[in-house]
N, C-alpha and C positions, 0 to 999 in steps of 0.2 A: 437604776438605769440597767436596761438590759444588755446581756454581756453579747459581743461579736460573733458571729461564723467561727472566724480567727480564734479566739478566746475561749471556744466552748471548744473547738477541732484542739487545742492546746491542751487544756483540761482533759478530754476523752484520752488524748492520745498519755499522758502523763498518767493515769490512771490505769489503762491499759498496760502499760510499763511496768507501774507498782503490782499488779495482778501477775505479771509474767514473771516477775521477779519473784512471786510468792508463789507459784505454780513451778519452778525452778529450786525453790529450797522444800518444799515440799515432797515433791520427788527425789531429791538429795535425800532427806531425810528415810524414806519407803527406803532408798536404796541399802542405806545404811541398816534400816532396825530386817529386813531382807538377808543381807548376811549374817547378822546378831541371831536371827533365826537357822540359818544353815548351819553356823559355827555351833548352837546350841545341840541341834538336832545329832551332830557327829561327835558331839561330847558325849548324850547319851549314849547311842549308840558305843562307844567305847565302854564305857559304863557297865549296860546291858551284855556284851562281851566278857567284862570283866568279872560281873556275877555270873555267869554262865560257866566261865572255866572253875572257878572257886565251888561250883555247887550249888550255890544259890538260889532257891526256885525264884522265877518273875512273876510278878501277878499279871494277869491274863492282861492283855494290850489292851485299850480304850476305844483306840483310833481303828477307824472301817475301809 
C-alpha cells in the first residue's frame, strides 16, 4: 500500500532532522579538531623559539 502525502511529508521531514542533526555534530567536531590545530601550531611555534634561543639550527620551513 502506498504511503500518504502525510506519511511521506513525516518521513522527509524526520530525515531532514537526522541530516541537520548530523551537519551540527559535524561542524562541532571541524570546530574542535580547528583549535587542536591552532593549539598545535603555537606549541610549535614555542618550540621553534625555544631552539632558536638554545642555538639550534631549524631545518629550512616546508610550508610556502
Amino acid at each position: 500500500m502506498a504511503k500518504s502525502d502525510g506519511e511521506l511529508l513525516k518521513q522527509n521531514l524526520k530525515q531532514l532532522s537526522m541530516r541537520d542533526d548530523e551537519i551540527g555534530a559535524l561542524s562541532q567536531a571541524a570546530l574542535i579538531l580547528n583549535d587542536a590545530v591552532i593549539d598545535h601550531r603555537g606549541r610549535i611555534k614555542k618550540l621553534e623559539h625555544a631552539l632558536k634561543k638554545a642555538g639550534i639550527p631549524l631545518p629550512p620551513s616546508e610550508s610556502h
